[in-house]
C-alpha positions as CSV (number, residue, x, y, z in Angstrom):
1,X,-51.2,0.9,13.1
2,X,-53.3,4.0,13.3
3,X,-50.5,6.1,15.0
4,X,-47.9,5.0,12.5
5,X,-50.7,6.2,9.6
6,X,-50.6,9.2,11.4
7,X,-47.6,9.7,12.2
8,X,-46.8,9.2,8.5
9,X,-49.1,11.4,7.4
10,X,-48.0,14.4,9.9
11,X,-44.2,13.5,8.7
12,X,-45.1,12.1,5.3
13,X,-42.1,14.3,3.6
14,X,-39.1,12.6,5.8
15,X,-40.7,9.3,5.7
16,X,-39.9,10.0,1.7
17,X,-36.9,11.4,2.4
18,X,-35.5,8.7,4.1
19,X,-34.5,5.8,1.5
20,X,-33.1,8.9,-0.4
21,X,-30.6,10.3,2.4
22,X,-30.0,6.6,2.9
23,X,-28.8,6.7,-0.6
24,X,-27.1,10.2,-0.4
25,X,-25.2,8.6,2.9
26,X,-23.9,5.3,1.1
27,X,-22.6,7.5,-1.7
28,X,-20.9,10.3,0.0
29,X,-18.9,7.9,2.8
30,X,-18.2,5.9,-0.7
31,X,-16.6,9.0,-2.0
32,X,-15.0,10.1,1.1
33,X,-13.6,6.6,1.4
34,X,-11.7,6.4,-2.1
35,X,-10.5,10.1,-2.0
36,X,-9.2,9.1,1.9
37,X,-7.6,6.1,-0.1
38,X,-5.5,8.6,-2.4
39,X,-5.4,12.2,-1.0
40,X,-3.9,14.2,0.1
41,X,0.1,13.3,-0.7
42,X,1.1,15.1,2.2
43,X,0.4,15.0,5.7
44,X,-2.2,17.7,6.5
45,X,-2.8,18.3,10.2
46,X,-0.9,18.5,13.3
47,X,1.5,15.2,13.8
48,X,0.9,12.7,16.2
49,X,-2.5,14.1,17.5
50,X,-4.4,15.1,14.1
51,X,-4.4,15.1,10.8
52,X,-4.4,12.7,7.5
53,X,-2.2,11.5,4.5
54,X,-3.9,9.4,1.7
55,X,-3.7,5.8,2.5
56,X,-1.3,5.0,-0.6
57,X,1.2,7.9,-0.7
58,X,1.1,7.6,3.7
59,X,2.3,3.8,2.8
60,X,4.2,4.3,-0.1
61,X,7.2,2.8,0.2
62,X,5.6,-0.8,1.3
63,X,3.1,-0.1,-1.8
64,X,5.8,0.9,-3.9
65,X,7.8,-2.7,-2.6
66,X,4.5,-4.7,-3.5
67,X,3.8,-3.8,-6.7
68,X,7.7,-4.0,-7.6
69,X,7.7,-7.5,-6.1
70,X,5.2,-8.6,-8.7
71,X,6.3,-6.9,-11.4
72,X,9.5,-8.2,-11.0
73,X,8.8,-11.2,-9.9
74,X,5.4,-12.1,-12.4
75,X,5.3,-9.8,-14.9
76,X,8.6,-8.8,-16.2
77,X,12.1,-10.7,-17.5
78,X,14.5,-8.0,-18.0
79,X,17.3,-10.0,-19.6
80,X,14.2,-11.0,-21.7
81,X,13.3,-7.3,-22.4
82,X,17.2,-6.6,-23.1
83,X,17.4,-9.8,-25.7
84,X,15.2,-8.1,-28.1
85,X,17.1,-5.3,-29.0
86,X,19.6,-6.1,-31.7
87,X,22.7,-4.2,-31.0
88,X,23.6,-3.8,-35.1
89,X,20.1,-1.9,-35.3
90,X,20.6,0.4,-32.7
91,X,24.3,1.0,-33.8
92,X,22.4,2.1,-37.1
93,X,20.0,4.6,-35.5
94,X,22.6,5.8,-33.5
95,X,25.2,6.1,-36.3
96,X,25.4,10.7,-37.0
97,X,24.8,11.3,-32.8
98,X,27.9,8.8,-32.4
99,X,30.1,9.6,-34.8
100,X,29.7,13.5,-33.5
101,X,29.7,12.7,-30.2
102,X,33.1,10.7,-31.3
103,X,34.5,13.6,-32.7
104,X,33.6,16.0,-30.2
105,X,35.3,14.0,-27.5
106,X,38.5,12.7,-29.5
107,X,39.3,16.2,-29.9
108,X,38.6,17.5,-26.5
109,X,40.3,15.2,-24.7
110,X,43.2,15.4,-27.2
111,X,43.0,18.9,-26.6
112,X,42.6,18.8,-22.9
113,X,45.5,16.5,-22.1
114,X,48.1,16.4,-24.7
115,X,47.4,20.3,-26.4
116,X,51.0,20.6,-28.4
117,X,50.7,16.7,-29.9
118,X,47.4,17.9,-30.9
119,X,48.5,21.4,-32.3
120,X,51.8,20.2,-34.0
121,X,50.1,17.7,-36.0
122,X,48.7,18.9,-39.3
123,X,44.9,19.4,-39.9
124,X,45.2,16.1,-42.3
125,X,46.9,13.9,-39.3
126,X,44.2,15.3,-37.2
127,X,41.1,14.5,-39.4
128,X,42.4,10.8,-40.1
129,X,43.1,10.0,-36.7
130,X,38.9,11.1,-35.7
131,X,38.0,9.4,-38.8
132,X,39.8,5.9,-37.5
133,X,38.3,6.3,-34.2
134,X,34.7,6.9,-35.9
135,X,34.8,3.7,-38.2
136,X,35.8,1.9,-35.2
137,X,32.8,3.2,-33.1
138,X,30.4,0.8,-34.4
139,X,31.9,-2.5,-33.8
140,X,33.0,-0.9,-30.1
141,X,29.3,-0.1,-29.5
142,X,27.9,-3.7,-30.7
143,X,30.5,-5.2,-28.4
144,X,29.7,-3.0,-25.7
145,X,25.9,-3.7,-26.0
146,X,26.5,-7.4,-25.8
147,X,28.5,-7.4,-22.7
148,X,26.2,-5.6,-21.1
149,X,23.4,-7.6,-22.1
150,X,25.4,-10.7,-20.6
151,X,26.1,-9.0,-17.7
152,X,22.6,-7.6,-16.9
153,X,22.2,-8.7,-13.1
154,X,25.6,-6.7,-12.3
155,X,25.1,-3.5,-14.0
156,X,21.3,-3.0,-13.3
157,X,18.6,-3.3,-10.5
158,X,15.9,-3.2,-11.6
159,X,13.9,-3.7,-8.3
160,X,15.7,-0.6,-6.8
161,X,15.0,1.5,-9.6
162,X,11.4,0.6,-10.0
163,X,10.9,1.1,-5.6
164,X,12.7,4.4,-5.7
165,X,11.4,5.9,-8.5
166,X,7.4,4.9,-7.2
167,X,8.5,6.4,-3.5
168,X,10.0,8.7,-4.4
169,X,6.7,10.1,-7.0
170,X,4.1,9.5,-4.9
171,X,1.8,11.1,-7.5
172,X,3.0,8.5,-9.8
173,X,2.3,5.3,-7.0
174,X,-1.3,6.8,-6.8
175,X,-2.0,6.9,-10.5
176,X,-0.4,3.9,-11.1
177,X,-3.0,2.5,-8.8
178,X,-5.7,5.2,-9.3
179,X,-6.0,4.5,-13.1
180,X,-6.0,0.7,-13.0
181,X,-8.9,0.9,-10.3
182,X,-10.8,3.7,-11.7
183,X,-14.1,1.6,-13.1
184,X,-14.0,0.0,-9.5
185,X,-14.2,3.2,-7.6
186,X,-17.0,4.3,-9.5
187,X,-18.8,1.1,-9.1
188,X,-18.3,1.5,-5.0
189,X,-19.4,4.8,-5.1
190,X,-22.6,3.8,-7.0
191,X,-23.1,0.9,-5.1
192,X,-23.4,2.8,-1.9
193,X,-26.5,4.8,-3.6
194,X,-27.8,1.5,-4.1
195,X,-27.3,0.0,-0.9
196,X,-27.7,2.7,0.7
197,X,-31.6,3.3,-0.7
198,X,-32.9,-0.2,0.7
199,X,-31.9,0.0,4.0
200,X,-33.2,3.2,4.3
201,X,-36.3,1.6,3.3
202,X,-35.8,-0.7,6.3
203,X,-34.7,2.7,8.1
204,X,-38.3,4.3,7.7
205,X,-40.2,1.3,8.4
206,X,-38.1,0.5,11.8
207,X,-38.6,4.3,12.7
208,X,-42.2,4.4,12.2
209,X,-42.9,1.5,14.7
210,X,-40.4,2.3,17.0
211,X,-39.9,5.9,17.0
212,X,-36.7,5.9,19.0
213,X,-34.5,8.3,18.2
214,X,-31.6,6.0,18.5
215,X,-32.8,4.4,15.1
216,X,-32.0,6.8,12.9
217,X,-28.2,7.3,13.6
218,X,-27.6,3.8,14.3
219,X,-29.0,2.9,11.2
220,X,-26.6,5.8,9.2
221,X,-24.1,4.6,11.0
222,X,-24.9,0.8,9.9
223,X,-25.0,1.9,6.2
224,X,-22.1,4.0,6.2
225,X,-20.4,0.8,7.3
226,X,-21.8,-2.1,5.8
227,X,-21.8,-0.6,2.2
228,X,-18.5,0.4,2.5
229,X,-17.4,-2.8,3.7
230,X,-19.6,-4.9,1.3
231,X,-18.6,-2.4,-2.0
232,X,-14.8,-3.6,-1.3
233,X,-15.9,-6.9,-1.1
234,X,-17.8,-7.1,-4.2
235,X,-14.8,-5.6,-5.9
236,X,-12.2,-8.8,-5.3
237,X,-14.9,-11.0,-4.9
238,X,-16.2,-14.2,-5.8
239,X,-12.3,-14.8,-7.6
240,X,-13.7,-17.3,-9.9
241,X,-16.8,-17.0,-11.8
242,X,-20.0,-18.3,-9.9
243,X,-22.9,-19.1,-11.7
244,X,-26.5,-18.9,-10.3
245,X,-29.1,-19.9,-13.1
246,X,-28.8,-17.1,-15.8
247,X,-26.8,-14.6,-13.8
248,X,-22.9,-15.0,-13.2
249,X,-20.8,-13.9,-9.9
250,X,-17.7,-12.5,-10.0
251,X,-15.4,-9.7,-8.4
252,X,-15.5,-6.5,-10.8
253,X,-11.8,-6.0,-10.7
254,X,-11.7,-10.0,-12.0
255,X,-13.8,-9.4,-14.4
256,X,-12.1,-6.6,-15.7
257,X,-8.7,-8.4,-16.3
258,X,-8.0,-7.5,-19.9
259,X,-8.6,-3.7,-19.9
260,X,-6.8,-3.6,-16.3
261,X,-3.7,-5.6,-18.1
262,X,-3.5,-3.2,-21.0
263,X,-3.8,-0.4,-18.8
264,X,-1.2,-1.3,-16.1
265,X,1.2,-2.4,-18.7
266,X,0.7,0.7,-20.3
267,X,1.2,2.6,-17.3
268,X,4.5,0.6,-16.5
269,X,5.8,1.1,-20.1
270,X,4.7,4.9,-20.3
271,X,5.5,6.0,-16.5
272,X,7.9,3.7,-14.9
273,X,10.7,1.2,-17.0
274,X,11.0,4.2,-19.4
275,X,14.2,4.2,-21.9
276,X,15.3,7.5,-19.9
277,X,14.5,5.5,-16.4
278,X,16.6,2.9,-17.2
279,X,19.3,4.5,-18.7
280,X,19.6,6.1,-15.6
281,X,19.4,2.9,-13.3
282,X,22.2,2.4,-15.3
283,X,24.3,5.2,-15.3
284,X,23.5,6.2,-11.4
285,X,22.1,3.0,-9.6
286,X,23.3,1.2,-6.9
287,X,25.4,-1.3,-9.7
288,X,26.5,1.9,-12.0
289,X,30.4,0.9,-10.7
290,X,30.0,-2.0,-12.9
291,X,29.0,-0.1,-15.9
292,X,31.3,2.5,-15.7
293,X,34.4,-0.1,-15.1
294,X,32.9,-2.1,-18.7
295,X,33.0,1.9,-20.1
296,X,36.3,2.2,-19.1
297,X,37.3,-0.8,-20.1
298,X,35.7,-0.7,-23.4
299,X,37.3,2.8,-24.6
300,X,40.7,1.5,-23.1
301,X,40.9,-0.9,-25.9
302,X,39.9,1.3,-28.4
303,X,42.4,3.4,-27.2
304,X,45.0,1.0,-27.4
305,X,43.7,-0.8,-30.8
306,X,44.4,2.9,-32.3
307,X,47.8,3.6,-31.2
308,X,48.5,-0.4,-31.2
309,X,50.9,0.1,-34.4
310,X,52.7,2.8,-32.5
311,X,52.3,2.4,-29.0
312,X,56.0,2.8,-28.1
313,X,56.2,6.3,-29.4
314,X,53.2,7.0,-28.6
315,X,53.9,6.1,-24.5
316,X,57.4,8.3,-25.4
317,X,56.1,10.8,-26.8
318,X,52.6,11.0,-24.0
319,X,53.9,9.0,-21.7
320,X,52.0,6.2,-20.0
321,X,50.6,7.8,-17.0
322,X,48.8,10.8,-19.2
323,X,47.7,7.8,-22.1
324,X,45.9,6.6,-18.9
325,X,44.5,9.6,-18.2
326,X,43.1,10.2,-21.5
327,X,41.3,6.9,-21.3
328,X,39.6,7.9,-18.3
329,X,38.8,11.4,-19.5
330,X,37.7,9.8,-22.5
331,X,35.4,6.9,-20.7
332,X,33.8,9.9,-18.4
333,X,32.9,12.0,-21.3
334,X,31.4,9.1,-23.0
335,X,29.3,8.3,-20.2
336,X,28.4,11.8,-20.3
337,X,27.1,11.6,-23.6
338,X,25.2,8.9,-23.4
339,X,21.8,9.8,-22.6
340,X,22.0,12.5,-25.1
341,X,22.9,10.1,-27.9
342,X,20.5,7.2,-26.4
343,X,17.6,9.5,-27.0
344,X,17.7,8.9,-30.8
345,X,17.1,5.7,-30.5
346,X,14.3,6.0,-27.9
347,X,12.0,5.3,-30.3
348,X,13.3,1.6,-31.7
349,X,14.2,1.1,-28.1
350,X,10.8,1.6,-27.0
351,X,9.3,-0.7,-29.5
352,X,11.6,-3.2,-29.3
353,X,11.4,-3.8,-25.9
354,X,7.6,-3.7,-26.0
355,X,7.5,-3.6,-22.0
356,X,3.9,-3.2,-22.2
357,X,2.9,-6.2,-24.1
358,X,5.1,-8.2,-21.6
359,X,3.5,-7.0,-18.8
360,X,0.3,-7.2,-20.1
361,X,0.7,-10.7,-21.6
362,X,1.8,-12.3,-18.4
363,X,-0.7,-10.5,-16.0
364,X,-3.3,-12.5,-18.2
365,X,-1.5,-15.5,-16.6
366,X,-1.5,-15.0,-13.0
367,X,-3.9,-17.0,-11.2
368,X,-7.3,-15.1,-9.5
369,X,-5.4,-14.4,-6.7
370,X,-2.5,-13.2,-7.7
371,X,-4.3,-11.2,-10.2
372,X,-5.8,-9.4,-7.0
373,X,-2.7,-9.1,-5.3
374,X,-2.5,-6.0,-7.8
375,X,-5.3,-3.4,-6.0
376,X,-5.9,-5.4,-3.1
377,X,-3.0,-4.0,-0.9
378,X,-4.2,-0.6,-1.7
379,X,-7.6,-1.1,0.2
380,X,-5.9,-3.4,2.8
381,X,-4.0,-1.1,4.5
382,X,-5.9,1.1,7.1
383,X,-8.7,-0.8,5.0
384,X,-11.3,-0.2,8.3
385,X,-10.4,3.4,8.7
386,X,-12.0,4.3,5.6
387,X,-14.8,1.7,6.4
388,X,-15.1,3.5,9.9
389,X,-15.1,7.1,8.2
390,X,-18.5,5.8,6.5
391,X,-19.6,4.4,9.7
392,X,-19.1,8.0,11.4
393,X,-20.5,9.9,9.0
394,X,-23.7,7.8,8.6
395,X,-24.0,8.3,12.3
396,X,-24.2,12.1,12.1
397,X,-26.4,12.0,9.4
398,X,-28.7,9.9,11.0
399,X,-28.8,12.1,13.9
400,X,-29.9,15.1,12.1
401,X,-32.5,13.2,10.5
402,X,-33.9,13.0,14.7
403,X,-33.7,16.7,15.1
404,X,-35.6,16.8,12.0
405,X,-38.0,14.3,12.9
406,X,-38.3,15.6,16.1
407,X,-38.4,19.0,16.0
């Protein structure tokens, strides 16, 4: 006992030191660890042999394929989503971008494919004819809106969209997961300080009467480890409430399930099943054939509902091959127009579809472990890397604590 007074008293400032670097250790792997989790996007290094790529953009595409999976399969009913926008509202809000848009293409492709019909006929012929095919917009664009609705599964995938567009952003896959987690990577970070500063305690008190210098960097190593190992745990873990007396158990990211629902469906609403995102999955997804055949389809009969009193003379005088070609000219430019005109009515769109509260709503229902299934694939994958990272770096800390001891 004498020589470990004395020894304490010769070394007395890294006997002090050591519950603090302890500390310092758990926190830094801990912060290494997450930012290993999500940076960088890239590879950075020299392929096979060295280098790294964050954990979550390196598996992105399986992420990506996760978090779809449970969006799509738990948290989101598109036809649902679809029902609640009322087709006679959005004709209203659409109402001056159609009937320009209307006018704009009657006359070009009027122009385009039949020019001396178009020039022959007098400015008063010409203005009546737009304005027939403008009062008969509406009812074609309520019509069209409701076949689609009934037709959702062939026009739009929803799953592809939602896959590509997260693999193809990666910066989006990691926010997506990086904002949702955030209070939980703080909390690992912090827990290694605290962690971290009782087994050094243990650290100084196994060094004093041993004085092997193997202590010190298997001990960093052992704290690098186990606190990165036992912060993830603590995240996910106990599911379900556990009481003991007066204190209550429970996984931070479970206890946290309100603000993380409101914050993921916001993310999902804001970032991912946009009005623009799937007005696109529409126009160029995997299904788009489907839509573009109800577009053609659905000016074909407008078409033919305007020349219906006169469609003999009107086949003499065009002939039928070019009336069929005007149809198609006219479908493609509608489809052309569409985003433009959708984005007036991004706004009731938006609000009407409320994707947010759905998500958020119905995350509230999964079970514990389905609620986990969220973040837990994130930490999962290459999961004892990171813990191994901690381990390493503990080790080397340790090590110079010896040279310091010893020197």
């Amino acid at each position: 006992m004498d020589a470990v007074l004395d020894d304490f008293a010769r070394h007395w400032p890294v006997y002090v030191s050591m519950p603090f670097v302890a500390a310092l250790i758990g926190y830094v792997t801990k912060r290494v660890a997450i930012e290993m989790m999500f940076r960088p996007l890239e590879f950075i290094g020299i392929r096979p042999v060295f280098g790294w790529q964050g954990v979550v953009p390196k598996h992105g595409g399986r992420m990506a394929a996760i978090a779809t999976d449970l969006l799509t399969a738990n948290l989101l009913d598109i036809e649902e989503v679809f029902a609640r926008v009322d087709p006679v509202i959005i004709t209203r809000e659409l109402e001056q971008p159609l009937l320009r848009a209307v006018d704009g293409i009657a006359r070009d492709v009027l122009e385009q494919h039949h020019p001396r019909l178009w020039e022959v006929m007098p400015t008063i012929a010409q203005e009546l004819l737009i304005k027939q095919v403008q009062a008969s917009t509406p009812q074609l664009v309520r019509e069209f809106l409701d076949e689609v609705r009934d037709n959702l599964d062939e026009v739009l995938d929803v799953r592809h969209m939602t896959v590509e567009r997260l693999t193809r952003d990666r910066a989006l896959l990691v926010r997506l997961i990086r904002e949702t987690s955030r209070p939980e990577m703080t909390f690992i970070a912090r827990a290694g300080i605290v962690f971290g500063f009782v087994l050094g305690l243990v650290q100084a008190l196994v060094w004093a009467l041993t004085r092997q210098p193997l202590v010190l960097p298997i001990f960093g190593g052992a704290i690098g480890l186990f606190t990165d190992w036992l912060a993830i745990k603590m995240i996910f873990l106990p599911r379900e409430p556990v009481r003991l007396g007066r204190v209550i158990l429970q996984g931070k990211f479970q206890r946290r399930r309100a603000e993380v629902a409101r914050q993921y469906g916001e993310l999902v609403a804001n970032e991912v099943l946009t009005v623009p995102n799937l007005l696109d999955a529409l126009l160029r997804g995997p299904k788009s054939d489907r839509l573009v055949a109800m577009v053609e389809r659905a000016v074909g009969h407008a078409v033919d509902a305007q020349v219906s009193a006169a469609k003999p003379v009107v086949a003499l005088a065009v002939g039928a091959q070019r009336l069929q070609e005007m149809k198609h000219a006219a479908a493609q430019r509608a489809l052309a127009e569409m985003p433009l005109t959708a984005r007036y009515a991004e706004g009731y769109l938006t609000e009407a579809m409320d994707v947010a509260k759905m998500v958020e709503q119905r995350m509230l229902a999964l079970t514990p472990l389905e609620f986990e299934g969220l973040l837990r694939p994130a930490f999962r994958q290459d999961e004892w890397k990171l813990i191994a990272v901690g381990g390493v770096i503990g080790f080397l800390v340790g090590e110079l604590q010896v040279l310091l001891m010893l020197g």
